[in-house]
N, C-alpha and C positions, 0 to 999 in steps of 0.2 A: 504494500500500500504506500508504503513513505515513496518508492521509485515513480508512483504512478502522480504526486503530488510535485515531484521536482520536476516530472518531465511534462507534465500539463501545465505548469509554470512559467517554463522553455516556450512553447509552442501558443500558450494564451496570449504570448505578449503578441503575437503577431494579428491577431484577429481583430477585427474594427466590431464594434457595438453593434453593429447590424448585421452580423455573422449569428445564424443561432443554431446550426448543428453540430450534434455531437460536442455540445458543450456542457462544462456541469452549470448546473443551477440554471437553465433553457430548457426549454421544452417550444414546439409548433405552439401549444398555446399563447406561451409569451409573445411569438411573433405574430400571430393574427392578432392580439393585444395592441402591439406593436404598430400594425398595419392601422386597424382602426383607429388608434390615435393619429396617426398622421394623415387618415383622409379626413378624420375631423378637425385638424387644422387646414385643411383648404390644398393637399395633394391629391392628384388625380390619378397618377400613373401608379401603377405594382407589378412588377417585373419577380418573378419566377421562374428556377431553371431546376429541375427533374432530371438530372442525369443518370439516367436508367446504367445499370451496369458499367456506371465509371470507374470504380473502384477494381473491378473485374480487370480494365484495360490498364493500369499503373503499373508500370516495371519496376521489380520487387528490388532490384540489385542498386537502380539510378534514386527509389527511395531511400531505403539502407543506406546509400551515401550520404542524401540531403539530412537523414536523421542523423548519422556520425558526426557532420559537421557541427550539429548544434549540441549534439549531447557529448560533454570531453568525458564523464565517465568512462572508461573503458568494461566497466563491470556492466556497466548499466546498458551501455550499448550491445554488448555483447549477448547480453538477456533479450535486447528486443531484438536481435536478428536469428536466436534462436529460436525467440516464438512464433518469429514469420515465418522461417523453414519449416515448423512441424505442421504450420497453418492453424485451421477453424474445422473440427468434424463434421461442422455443421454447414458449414463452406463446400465443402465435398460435394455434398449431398444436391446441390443446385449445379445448375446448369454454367457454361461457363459465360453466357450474356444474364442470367438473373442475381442479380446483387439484393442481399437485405440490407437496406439502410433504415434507418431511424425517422 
């Protein structure tokens, strides 16, 4: 748990307030929240992207880079690319275009 607290740490800094997946303490509700509030201040547009099976297309090797870069642990790193190697059992089990996302 503490590794899962430094590396979400890492990686929150990079996300702007109007990012709400796969965050803690976010959920879809917040963002339609979200959404309403700001057409009830007088915005009009809402833009939405569903990238079905994007996570499917990410090359495991060029992530594991971008992640080393930012994590200097080397223990810690070395744990996240060994849980990418053994994968999701549950990952398995779909297809290789249907992704579970959140």
């Amino acid at each position: 748990m503490a590794a899962v607290i430094v590396i979400e740490a890492i990686f929150e800094a990079d996300l702007t307030n109007e990012q709400y997946a796969y965050r803690p303490k976010r959920s879809a509700h917040d963002a339609v929240r979200k959404v309403h509030e700001l057409l009830n201040q007088g915005y009009t547009d809402v833009v939405d992207a569903d990238l079905k099976g994007y996570f499917d297309t990410i090359p495991h090797h060029e992530l594991m880079k971008s992640v080393a870069r930012r994590v200097s642990d080397a223990a810690i790193s070395q744990n996240l690319v060994g849980n990418g190697r053994r994968g999701n059992p549950q990952k398995r089990e779909q297809t290789a275009n249907d992704s579970k996302q959140g």
